[in-house]
N, C-alpha and C positions, 0 to 999 in steps of 0.2 A: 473632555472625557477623563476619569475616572484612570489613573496609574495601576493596573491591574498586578502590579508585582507583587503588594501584598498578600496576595491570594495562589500566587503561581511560583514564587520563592526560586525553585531550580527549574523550573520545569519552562527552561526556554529553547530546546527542540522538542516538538511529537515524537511522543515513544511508536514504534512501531505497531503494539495492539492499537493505539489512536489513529492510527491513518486510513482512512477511507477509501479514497478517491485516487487511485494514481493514472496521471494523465501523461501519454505519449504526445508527443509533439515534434514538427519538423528541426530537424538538428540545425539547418542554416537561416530559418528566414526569421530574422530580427527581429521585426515589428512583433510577428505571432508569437514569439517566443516572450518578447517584454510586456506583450497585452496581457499574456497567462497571470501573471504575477497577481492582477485583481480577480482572477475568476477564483472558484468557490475548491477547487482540487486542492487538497492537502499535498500530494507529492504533484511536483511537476519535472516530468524528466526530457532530458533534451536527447531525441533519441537522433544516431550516427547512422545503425544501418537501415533498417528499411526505408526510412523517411527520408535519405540524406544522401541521393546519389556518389557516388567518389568522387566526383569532380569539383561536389560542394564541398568537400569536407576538412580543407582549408579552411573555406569560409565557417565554416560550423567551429572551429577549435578556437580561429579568434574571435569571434564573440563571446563566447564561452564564461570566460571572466566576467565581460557586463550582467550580461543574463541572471547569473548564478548569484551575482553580486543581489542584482535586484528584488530574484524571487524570495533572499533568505531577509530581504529588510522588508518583503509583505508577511511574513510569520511564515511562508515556506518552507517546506522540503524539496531542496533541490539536485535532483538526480539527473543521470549522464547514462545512456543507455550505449558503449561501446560495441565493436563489430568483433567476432572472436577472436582471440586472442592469434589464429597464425593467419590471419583474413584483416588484420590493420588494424586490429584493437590495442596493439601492443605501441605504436604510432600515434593513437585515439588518446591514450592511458597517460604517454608522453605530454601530450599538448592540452589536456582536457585538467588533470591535476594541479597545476597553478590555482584552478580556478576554486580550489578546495569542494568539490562534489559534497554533499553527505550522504549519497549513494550510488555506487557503480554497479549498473547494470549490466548482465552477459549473457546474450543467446545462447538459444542452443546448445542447454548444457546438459551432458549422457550421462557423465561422471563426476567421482567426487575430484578427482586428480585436475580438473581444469578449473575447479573455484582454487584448489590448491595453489595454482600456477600464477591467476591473478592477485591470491592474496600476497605471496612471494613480490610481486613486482608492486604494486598498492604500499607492501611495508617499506621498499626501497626507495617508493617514490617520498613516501611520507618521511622518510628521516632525509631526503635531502633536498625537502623543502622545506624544512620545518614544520611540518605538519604534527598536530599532536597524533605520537604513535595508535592505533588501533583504529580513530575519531572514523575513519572512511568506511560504512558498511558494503554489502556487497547482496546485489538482488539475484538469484541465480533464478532466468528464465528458462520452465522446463517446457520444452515443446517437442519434443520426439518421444515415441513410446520408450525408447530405451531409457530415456532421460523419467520420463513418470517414472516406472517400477525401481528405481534410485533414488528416488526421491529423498528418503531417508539418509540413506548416505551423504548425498548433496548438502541437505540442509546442515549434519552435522562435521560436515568438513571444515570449519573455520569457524571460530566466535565470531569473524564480521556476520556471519548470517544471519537478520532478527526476520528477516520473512523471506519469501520464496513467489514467483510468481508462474501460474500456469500461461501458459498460448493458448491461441485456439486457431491461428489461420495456418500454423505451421506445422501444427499438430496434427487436425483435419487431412493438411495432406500426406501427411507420414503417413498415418492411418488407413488410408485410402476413402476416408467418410465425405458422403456429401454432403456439403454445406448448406446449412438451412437457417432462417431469421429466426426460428424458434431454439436452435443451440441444440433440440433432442439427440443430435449425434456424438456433442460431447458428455453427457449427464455421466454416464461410467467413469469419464477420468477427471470431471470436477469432484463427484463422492468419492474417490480414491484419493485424489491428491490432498484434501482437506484431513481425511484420515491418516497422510503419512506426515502432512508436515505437521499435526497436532500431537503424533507420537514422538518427533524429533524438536517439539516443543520452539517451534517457531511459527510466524504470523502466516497462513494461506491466501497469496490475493488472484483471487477470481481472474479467469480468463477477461481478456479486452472486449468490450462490448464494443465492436467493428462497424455498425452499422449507421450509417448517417440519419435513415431515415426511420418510421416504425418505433416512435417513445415508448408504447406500449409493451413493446416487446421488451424495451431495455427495461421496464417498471418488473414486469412477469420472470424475467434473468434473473434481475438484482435482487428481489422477495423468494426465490427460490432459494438462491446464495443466502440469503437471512436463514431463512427454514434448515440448511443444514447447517449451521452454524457459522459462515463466512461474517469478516466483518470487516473485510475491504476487498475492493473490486475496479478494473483496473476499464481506461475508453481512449477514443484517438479523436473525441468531439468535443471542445471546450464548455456547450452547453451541458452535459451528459455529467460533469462532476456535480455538480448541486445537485440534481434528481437522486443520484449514488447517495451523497450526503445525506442526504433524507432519510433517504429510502434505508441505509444501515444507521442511522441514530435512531435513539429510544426516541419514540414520539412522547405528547401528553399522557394520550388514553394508556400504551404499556405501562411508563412512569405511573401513571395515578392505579393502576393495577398491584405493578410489585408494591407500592406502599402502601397498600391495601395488605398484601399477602403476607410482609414481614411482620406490621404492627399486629395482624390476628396470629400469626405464630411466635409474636412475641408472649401476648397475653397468652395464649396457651401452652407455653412454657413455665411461664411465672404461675402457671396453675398444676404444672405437674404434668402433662398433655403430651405426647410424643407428636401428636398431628392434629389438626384442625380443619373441618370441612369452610371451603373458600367457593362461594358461586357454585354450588354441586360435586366437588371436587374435592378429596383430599389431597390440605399439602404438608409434605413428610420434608424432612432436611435437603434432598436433592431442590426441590422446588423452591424453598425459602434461599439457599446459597445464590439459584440463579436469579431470585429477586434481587436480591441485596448485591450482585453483579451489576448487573442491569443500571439500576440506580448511582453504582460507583461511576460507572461509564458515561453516562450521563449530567455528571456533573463534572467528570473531568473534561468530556468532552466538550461544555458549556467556559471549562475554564480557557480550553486551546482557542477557543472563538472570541474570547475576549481579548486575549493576548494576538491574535490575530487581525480585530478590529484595531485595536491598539497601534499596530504596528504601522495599519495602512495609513491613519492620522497621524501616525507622527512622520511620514513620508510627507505625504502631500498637501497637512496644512499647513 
């Protein structure tokens, strides 16, 4: 295979608009955790509290290192989802940093003063491990109402913030909504969330697709999530990240669409043309920029996959 450095130069971690897929996983059990590393999830985060009883969570801090070690030599992102910060995350933060995270995860977050608090202790950690200062991002999970309508706040509370992630089972019960396979109870605070954290100009990842069973449903989530503009989306089923993949990459037919749409609003530029009619449709500068998106995305994202195939062969042949 093919040395893809030529083509990827610096770009040897996913930027944050790159990451798709982030998959939740049990914080102690090993195997599960080292199997991840080939599945198809761009982040893989080793989550403490729900997943990880207290009694395991010993066991969860020392593996930690192999784990984390492993996922980042398959071309991974490798994420740590701590318990709050005064509920043993500050313990978690302790034992889990050796392992150099590239991003730490926090529940249940209302305000901006508690990503404050983490990045505070994150910078301590990092200058006395030598950690390169800033390098550790920080995922604030919003899951109580309080926590939505802050959203803004949150996100702009610290430059580790490049994305933001909603709940939904924790949410759901804040809320007092009934939970349903088809998600209609949260549609209000996924179009909300996506609009605060686009104003605070960081990444929105879609509530967890929770469900084990019902693929259908998770196809009909994730294509909704597309439609309002999401372009990562978060699951706790190892199969469920490649459907995600998919389902937020440009396919063929869009691809062969936007370059369709740019080359005719190219000519019709070079002819003097403010717009050009495309398939019954006029398209004015809004429609040409998100071709010419689309297309960028699409080939970067084509670069992160090589760099990722790359990475698995140089493991394991």
């Amino acid at each position: 295979m093919a040395d893809p450095s030529s083509d990827l130069s610096e770009m040897s971690i996913r930027p944050a608009a790159l990451r798709r897929s982030w998959l939740f996983l049990p914080g102690a059990e090993r195997e599960v955790l080292l199997s991840a590393a080939t599945s198809a999830a761009d982040v893989l985060i080793q989550e403490l509290e729900d997943f990880t009883p207290p009694q395991l969570r010993p066991q969860a801090h020392a593996i930690a290192g192999e784990v984390h070690s492993a996922w980042k030599a398959a071309g991974r992102i490798a994420a740590v989802r701590v318990n709050p910060l005064d509920d043993g995350g500050l313990v978690d933060l302790e034992k889990i940093m050796p392992a150099h995270p590239d991003i730490v995860a926090l529940p249940k977050v209302s305000d901006a003063d508690q990503i404050r608090a983490l990045d505070k202790e994150i910078t301590r950690l990092e200058k006395m491990l030598g950690i390169t200062s800033g390098s550790t991002e920080i995922l604030p999970n919003i899951e109580y109402a309080r926590g939505l309508v802050n959203t803004i706040d949150i996100a702009e509370s610290s430059p580790r913030v490049k994305a933001c992630l909603l709940a939904a089972e924790d949410l759901a019960t804040d809320l007092g909504a009934e939970r349903g396979q088809d998600g209609t109870e949260l549609l209000y605070c996924r179009q909300r969330f996506i609009v605060e954290c686009r104003a605070a100009n960081v990444v929105p990842v879609d509530c967890p697709y929770t469900w084990q069973s019902g693929e259908q449903y998770l196809v009909d989530e994730t294509a909704y999530a597309r439609r309002l503009g999401y372009t990562a989306k978060s699951c706790v089923h190892i199969p469920h990240a490649a459907l995600i993949n998919e389902i937020l990459s440009p396919g063929p037919d869009q691809i062969e669409a936007a370059q369709h749409i740019v080359a005719a609003f190219d000519a019709a530029r070079e002819q003097g043309k403010d717009r050009i009619e495309v398939q019954g449709s006029f398209v004015e500068m809004p429609t040409y920029l998100g071709a010419k998106r689309l297309l960028t995305r699409a080939e970067q994202l084509g670069k992160y996959a090589r760099q990722a195939e790359y990475a698995r062969h140089a493991k394991y042949d």
